[in-house]
N, C-alpha and C positions, 0 to 999 in steps of 0.2 A: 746546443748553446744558444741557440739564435732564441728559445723563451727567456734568456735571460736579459738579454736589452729590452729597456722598457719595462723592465720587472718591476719597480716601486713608480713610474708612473703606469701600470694599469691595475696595481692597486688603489695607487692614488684614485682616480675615474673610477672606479667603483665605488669606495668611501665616500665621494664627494655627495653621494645619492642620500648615505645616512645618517638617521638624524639623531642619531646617538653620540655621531664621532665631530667635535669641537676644535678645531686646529690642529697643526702641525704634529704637537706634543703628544695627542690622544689618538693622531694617524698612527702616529711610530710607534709608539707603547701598544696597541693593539696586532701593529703588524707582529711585534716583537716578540710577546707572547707565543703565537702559534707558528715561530718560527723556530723557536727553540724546542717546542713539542717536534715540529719534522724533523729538526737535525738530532733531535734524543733519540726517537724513533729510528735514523737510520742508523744509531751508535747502538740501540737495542738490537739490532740486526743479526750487526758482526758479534756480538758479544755472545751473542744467543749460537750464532757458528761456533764462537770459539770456544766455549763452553756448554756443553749440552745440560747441563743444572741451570744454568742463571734462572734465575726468577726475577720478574721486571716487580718493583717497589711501588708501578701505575694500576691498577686494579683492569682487569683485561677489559670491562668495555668502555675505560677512561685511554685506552693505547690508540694513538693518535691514526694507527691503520685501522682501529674496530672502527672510530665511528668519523673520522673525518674522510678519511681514504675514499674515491666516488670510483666505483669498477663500471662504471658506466652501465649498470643492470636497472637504474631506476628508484633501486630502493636504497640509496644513499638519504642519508636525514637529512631535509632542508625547512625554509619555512619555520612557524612557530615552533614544532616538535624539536628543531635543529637550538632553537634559542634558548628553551627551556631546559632540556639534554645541559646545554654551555654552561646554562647559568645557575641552575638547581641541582645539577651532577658534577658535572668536571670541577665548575670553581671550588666548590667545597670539598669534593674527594681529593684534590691535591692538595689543596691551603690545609688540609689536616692528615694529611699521609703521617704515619705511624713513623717516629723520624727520635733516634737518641744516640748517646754518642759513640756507640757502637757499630751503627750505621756507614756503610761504607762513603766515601763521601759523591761516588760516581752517581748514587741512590739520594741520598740528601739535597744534592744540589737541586731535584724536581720540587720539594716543599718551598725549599730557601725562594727559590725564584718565583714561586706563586704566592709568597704569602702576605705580599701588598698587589697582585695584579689584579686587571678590571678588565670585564667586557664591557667595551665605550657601545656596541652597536646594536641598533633596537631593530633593523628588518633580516629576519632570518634568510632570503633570500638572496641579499647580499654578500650577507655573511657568510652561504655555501660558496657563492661566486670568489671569493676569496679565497676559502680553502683554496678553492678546486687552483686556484693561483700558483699557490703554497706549497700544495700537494705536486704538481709538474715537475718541482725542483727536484732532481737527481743524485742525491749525496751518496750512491754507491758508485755513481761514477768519477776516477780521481779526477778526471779534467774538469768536469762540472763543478766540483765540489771547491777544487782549486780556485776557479772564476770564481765562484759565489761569496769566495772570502773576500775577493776584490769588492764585490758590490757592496756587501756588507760595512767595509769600510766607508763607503758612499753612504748608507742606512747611516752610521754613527755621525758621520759630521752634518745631515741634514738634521738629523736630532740635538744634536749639539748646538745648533746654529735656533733650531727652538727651545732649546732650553733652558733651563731655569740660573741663573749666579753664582757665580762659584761653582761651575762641572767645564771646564776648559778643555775642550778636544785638542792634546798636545799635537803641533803637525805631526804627522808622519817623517817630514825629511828630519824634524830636531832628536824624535825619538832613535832614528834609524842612527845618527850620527853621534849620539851618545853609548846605544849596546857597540858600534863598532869600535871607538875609542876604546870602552875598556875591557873590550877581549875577550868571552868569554873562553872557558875551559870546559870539556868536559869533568861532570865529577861536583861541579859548583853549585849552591845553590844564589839563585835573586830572590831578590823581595822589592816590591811596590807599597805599600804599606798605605796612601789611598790611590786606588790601582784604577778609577774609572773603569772604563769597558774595555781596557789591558790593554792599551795601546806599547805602553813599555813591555810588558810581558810577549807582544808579536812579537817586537824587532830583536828580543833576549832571544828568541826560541829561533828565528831565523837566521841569524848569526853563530847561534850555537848549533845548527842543524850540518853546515856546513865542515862540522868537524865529524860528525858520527859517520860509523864506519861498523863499526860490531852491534852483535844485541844488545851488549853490555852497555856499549855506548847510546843505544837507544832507550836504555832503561832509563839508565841516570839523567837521559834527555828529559824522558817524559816527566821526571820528578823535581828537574830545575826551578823550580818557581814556586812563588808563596807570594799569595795577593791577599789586599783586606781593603773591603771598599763598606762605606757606610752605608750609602744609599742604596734603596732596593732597586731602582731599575738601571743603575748604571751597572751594580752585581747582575743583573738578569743578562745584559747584553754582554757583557764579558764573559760568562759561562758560555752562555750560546758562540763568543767569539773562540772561545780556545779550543771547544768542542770540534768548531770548524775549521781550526788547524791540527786536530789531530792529538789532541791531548784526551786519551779517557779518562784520567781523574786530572780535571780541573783544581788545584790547590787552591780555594779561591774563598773568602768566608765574606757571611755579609756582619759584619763587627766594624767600632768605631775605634781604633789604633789609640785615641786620646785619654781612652775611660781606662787603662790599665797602668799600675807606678810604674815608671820606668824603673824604679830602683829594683823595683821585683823580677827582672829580665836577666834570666840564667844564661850559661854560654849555649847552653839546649835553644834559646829563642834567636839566636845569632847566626848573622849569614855572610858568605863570603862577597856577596854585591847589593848594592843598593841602587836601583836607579826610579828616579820618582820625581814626579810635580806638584810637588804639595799643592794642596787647597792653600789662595793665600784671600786676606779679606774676611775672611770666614770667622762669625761670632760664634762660638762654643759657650755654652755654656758656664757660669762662673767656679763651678765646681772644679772642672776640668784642669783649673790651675792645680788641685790640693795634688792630682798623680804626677806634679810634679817637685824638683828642688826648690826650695823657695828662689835660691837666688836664679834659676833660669823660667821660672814661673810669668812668662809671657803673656800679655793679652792677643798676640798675633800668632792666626793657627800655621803658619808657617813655621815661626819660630820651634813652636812646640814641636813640629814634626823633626824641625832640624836636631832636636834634643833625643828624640826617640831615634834616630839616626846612628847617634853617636851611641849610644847603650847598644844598638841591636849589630852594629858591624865587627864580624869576628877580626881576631889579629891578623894582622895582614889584607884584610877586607878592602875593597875597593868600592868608593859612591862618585855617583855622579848626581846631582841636582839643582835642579830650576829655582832659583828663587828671585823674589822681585828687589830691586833697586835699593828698597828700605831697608835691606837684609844690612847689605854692605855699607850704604851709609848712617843709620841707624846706630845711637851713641849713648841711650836707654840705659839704664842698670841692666837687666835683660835681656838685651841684645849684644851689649859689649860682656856679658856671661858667658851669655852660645860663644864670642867669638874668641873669647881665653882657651876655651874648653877645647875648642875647635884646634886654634894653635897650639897650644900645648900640649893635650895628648894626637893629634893627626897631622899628617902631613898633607897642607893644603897645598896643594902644588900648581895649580891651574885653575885662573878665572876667564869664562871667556863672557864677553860682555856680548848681547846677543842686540841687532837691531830693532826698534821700535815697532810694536803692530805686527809682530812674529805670529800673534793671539788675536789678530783681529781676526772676527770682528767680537770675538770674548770679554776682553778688554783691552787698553789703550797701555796698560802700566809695563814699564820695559823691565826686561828679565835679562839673567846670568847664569851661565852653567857652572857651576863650581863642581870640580874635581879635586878630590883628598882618598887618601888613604891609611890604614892602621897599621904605620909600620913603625914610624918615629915623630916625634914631633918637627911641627914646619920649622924649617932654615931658611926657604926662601920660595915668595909667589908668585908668577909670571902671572901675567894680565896680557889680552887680547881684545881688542876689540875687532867685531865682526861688522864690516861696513854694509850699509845696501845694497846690494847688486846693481853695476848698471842697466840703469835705464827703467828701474823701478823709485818712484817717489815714497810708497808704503807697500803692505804685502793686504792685500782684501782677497775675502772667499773666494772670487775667482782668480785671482793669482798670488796664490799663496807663496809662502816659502818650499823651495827646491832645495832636493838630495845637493846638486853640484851647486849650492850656494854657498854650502859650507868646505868644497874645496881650497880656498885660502887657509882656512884653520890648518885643516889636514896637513898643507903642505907645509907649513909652518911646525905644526907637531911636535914631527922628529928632527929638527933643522931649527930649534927657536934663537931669534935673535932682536935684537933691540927696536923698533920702528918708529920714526917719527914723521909724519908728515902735517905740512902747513902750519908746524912750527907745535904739533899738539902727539903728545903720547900715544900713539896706536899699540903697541906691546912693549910690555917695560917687566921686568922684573926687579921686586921688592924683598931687603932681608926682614925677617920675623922682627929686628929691632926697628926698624923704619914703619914698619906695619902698628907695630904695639905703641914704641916709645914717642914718633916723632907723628904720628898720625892718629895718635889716638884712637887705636880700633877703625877708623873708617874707610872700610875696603874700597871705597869710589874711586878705584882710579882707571886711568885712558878712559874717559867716559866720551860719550858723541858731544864735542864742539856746537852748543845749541845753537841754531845761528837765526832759528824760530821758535819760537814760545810751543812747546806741545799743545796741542789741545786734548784736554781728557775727559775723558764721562767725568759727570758729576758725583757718583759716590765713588771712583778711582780717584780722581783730584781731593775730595775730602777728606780720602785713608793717606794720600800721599802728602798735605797740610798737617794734618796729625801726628805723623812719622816724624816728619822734617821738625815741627813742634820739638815735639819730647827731645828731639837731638839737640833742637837747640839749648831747650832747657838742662839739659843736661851738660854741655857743652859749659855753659856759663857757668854752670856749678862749679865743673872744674876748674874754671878759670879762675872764678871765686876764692875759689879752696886754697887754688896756689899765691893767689895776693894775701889773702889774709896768713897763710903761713910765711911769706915773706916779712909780711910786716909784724909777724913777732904775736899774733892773736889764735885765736881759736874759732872755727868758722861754726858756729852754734845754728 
């Protein structure tokens, strides 16, 4: 255990030597790479135990034991021969592994994840120094292997915190306190639908682990999940993540959830949970409207996903999802669309309004967990607002938000009752007619009593001026609509 502290900074100190490798970004992605080659390698292992056929889909001197593996004999490849080997053999024998759709997907997932990777580092001698890092890790060991998914999760939010707009590392306490709410069952399937590096798909799996008891039950474990992530290295760290909980075939495709009609989603594409953060912010391309209704045909890739939500959750189905401020207030053709749809065919039963900087240091824009189900349409929606914790101003990288933060919610749960404090709505419940008729669609309610001006990144503040925009414009319309039909006209 004791090589694992310390583990990414003395790769760190080595990288820092190469002059190939360019920030944070190009640390991680390189680690990450030959990190999923070791944890395949020791999935190649067992597999090879447990079936005396398997045939590995890696070409044997591409298998991360032929030529990274160092037996301490000397003649391990290091140096230029080690760089050329990387860069003239491996990258290309994976990125074109023989891969159709007949392929099991245990086998697939090795093309899928190389087929935008990069070796960043130019001295091969480094470069050994690293394996030999890499290579130490112990994945036949369960305790080792167990830590390591811990540290890993340290790997995702250092990367996340370099990277790029729009990839939101959801905390761990918000994810954990969503699979717990809605239960899982053996027997069920989830879906994330843009699933990052599975943050939601752990706390699914670990909440549902807790009920397996037969093989049966471990079967239908392993097969609980269905992820679609766009980007290619947030799909790479996510394979490598599930791999390292224990999942052999990773359900996990690297596809964009947005390029498919909703209307074309069979009950065969339908799952019994959804829990997910959507990308919000995010410009998609203008095509991207045409796979959908016109009248829910959104320029906001949140919306769109909340659209795809509602097509993909079977009867009875249970979601939980994040979405930003705009959602709920937001008064748009579009948005007041998703929210007919929403109330009318599901039961929105719970909003809980989520503190400010939950996402720092990602973004500033404050988010809501909305909880609905497909069993009947909303009657009636309970609102919560989740306070600060004391003795915290905001939540920053180093003091994020905590598991027992969100105890108030919890106990509140199964126990709801009305709250008001300082004279301002902290949980209130709302009938579907107060929601539609006397509120006009805008879910904003028990919001934080601003009692200071937020401050927000400047393209956060620009998408949240734009939002509020369109609502007001819309807003007025209706107001419009309704004087001029008062007064006996026709609003042209």
């Amino acid at each position: 255990m004791s090589n694992l502290t310390g583990f990414v900074k003395r790769l760190r100190d080595i990288m820092r030597n190469d002059a190939g490798i360019n920030g944070d970004a190009q640390r991680i992605e390189q680690i990450a790479w030959m990190l999923f080659l070791k944890v395949y390698d020791a999935k190649e292992q067992d597999w090879e135990w447990d079936d005396e056929d398997y045939t590995s889909i890696i070409p044997e001197e591409c298998r991360w034991q032929n030529w990274a593996h160092d037996d301490k004999s000397g003649i391990a490849m290091t140096g230029d021969k080690l760089l050329d080997f990387v860069n003239n053999t491996l990258f290309p024998t994976l990125k074109n592994l023989p891969v159709d759709a007949s392929t099991p997907i245990k086998k697939a997932i090795v093309q899928t994840t190389f087929a935008d990777a990069n070796n960043y580092m130019k001295d091969g001698v480094l470069l050994r120094q690293v394996i030999n890092v890499i290579d130490e890790l112990d994945f036949s060991d369960y305790e080792e292997s167990h830590a390591f998914g811990e540290i890993y999760e340290t790997i995702l939010k250092e990367l996340q915190s370099a990277g790029s707009a729009g990839e939101f590392y959801t905390p761990r306490a918000v994810t954990d306190f969503m699979a717990q709410v809605i239960q899982p069952q053996i027997g069920e399937t989830m879906a994330d639908f843009a699933c990052g590096t599975g943050g939601f798909i752990v706390s699914w799996l670990k909440e549902l682990k807790k009920l397996v008891n037969t093989t049966e039950d471990e079967e239908a474990y392993s097969n609980s999940i269905y992820g679609i992530e766009k980007k290619q290295f947030p799909y790479m760290l996510c394979v490598t993540n599930l791999l390292l909980h224990g999942l052999d075939v990773p359900q996990v495709y690297h596809a964009n959830t947005l390029l498919h009609d909703v209307l074309d989603y069979t009950e065969g594409d339908k799952v019994d949970v959804i829990l997910m953060n959507p990308p919000y912010g995010g410009s998609e391309k203008a095509d991207v409207k045409n796979h959908f209704p016109t009248d829910l045909a959104s320029s906001e890739t949140a919306d769109l996903f909340m659209s795809v939500i509602m097509y993909r959750l079977k009867k009875n189905g249970r979601a939980a999802v994040i979405l930003p401020d705009g959602f709920l207030f937001g008064t748009d053709n579009a948005k007041v669309n998703i929210k007919k749809k929403l109330l009318r065919e599901f039961n929105l039963h719970t909003i809980v309004r989520l503190p400010g900087s939950v996402f720092s240091p990602y973004t500033s824009i404050t988010t809501n967990i909305l909880f609905f189900d497909n069993t009947h349409p909303t009657e009636e929606t309970w609102f919560y607002r989740l306070d600060m914790p004391e003795g915290y101003k905001h939540f920053s990288k180093t003091r994020p938000m905590k598991p027992e933060h969100f105890q108030p919610v919890l106990d509140w749960w199964n126990d709801r009752q009305e709250i008001t404090e300082d004279g301002f709505d902290k949980s209130k419940t709302f009938t579907v007619q107060q929601l539609t008729e006397e509120l006009g669609y805008n879910l904003d309610q028990c919001g934080y009593p601003h009692e200071e001006e937020e401050i927000l990144a400047p393209m956060d503040l620009i998408q949240r001026y734009e939002e509020q925009r369109a609502s007001l414009n819309a807003e007025i319309d209706r107001v419009l609509e309704q004087i001029t039909n008062l007064l006996g006209g026709n609003a042209e």
